[in-house]
TIMIBA-516162 format. One line per field, with one value per atom (N, C-alpha, C): residue in one letter; y, z negated, x negated. Coordinates in Angstrom, 3 decimals. Layout:
<atoms>
aa: c(A/...)
c2: c(Y/...)
c3: c(Z/...)
c1: c(X/...)
</atoms>
This chain:
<atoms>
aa: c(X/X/X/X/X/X/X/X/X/X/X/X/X/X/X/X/X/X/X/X/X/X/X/X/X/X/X/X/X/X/X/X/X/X/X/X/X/X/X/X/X/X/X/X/X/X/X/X/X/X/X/X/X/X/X/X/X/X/X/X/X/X/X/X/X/X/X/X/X/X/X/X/X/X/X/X/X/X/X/X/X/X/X/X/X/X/X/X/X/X/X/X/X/X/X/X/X/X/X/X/X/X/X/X/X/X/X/X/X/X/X/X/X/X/X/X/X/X/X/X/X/X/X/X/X/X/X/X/X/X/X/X/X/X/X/X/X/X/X/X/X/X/X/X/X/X/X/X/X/X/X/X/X/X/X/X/X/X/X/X/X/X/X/X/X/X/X/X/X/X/X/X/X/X/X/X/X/X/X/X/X/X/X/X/X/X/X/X/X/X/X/X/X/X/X/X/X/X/X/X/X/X/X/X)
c2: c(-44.228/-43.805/-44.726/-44.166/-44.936/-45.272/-46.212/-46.340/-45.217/-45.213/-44.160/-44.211/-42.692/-42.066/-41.248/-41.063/-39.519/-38.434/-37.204/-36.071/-35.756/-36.314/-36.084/-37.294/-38.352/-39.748/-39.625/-38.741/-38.187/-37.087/-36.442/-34.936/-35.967/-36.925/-36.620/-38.215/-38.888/-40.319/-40.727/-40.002/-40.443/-40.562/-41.396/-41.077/-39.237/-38.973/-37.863/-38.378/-39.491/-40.388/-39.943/-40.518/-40.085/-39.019/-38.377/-36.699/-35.912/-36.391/-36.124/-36.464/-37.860/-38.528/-37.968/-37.448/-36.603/-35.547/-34.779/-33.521/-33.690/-34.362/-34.710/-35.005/-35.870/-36.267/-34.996/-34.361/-32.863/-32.149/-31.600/-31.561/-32.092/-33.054/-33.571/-33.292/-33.536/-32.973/-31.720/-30.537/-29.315/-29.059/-29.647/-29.871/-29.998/-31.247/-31.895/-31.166/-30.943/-29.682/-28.026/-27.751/-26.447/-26.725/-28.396/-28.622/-28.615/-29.422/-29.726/-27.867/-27.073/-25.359/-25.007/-25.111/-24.295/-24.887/-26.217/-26.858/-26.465/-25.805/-25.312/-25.966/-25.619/-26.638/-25.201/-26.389/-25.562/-24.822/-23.588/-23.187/-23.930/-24.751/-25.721/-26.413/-27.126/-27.471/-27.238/-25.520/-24.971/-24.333/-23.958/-24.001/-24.993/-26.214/-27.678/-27.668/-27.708/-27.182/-26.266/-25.044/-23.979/-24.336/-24.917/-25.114/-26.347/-27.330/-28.580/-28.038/-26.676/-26.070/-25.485/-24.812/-24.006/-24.905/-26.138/-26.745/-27.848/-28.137/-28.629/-27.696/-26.199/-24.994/-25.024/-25.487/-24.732/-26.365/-27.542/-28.325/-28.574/-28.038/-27.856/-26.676/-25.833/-24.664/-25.157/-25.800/-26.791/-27.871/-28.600/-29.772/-29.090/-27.606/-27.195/-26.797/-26.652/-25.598/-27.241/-28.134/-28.859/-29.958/-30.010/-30.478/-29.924/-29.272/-28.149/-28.485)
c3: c(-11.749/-12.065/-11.324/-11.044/-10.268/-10.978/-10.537/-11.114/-11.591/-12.596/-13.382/-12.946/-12.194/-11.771/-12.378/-12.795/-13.751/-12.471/-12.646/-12.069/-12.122/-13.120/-12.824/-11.489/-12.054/-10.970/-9.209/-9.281/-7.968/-7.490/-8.627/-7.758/-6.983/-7.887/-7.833/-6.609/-6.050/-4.766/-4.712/-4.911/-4.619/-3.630/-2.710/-1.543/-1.465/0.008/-0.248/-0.585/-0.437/-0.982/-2.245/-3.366/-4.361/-5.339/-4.754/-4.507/-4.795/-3.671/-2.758/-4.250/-4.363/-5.398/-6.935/-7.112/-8.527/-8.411/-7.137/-7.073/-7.115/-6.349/-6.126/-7.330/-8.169/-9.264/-10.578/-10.579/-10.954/-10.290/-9.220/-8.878/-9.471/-9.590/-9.484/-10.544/-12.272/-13.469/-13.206/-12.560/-12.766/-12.325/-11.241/-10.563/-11.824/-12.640/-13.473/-14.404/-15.046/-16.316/-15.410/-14.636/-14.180/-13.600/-13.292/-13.414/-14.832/-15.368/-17.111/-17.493/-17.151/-17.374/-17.170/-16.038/-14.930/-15.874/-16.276/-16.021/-17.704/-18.596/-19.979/-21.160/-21.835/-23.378/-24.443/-25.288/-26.955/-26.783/-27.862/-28.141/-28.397/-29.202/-29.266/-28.214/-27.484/-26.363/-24.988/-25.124/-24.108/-24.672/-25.931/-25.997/-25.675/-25.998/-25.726/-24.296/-23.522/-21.686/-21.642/-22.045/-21.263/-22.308/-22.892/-23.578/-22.011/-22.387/-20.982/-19.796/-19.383/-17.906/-17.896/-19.007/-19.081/-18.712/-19.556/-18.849/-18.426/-17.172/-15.957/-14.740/-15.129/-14.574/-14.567/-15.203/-15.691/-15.255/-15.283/-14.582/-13.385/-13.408/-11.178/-10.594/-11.500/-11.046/-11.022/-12.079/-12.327/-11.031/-10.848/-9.840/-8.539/-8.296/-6.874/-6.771/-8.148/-7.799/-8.076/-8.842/-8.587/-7.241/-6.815/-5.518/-4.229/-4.230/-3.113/-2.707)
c1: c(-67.850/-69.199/-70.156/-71.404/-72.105/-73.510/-74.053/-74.971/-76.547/-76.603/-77.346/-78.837/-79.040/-80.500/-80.063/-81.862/-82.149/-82.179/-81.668/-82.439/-83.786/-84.434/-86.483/-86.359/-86.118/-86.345/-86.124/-84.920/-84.062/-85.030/-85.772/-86.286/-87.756/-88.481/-89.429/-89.479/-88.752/-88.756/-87.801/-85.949/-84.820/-84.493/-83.918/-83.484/-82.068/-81.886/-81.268/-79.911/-79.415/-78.117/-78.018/-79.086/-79.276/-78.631/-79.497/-79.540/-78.203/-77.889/-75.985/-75.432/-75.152/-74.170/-74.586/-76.279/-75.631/-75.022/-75.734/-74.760/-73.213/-72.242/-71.274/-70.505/-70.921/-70.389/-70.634/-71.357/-71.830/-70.412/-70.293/-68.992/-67.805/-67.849/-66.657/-66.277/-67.133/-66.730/-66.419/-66.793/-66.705/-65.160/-64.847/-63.351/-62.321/-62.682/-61.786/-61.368/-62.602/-62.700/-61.704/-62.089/-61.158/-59.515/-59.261/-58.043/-56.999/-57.977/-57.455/-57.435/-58.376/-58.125/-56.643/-56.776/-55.505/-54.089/-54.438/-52.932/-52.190/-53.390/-53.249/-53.529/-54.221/-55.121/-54.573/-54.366/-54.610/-55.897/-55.816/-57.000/-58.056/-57.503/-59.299/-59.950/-58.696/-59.201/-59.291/-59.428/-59.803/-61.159/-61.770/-62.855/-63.651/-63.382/-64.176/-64.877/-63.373/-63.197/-63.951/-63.915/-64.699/-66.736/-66.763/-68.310/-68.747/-67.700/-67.909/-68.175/-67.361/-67.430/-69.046/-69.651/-70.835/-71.835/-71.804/-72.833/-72.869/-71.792/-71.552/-72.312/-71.543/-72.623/-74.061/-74.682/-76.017/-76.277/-75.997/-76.535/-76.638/-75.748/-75.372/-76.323/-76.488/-77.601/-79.135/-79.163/-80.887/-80.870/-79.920/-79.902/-80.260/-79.908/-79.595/-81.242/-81.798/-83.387/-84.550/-83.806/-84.619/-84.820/-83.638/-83.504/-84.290/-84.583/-85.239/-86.729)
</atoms>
């Protein structure tokens, strides 16, 4: 983990480094969470996984419109 910038902080005088490394790490959970999917969870904890995957999604969708 790297050291902690907000996404307001990043949109509004981050360098594009910044930027990159929340997106990336935004990624990278989304990766993890759809490996831990694939590889098979109990029911419960594939609900957990798929609530975690939704909004890994929906942050990666906000990051991409606030980045712009």
């Amino acid at each position: 983990m790297t050291t902690f910038v907000s996404a307001a902080d990043a949109a509004r005088d981050a360098s594009y480094e910044d930027r990159r490394r929340i997106q990336d790490e935004t990624a990278d959970m989304a990766a993890r969470l759809r490996r831990e999917m694939d590889a098979g969870l109990s029911p419960e904890d594939m609900k957990r996984a798929q609530a975690e995957k939704a909004a890994v999604d929906a942050a990666a969708n906000i990051l991409e419109k606030l980045f712009k």
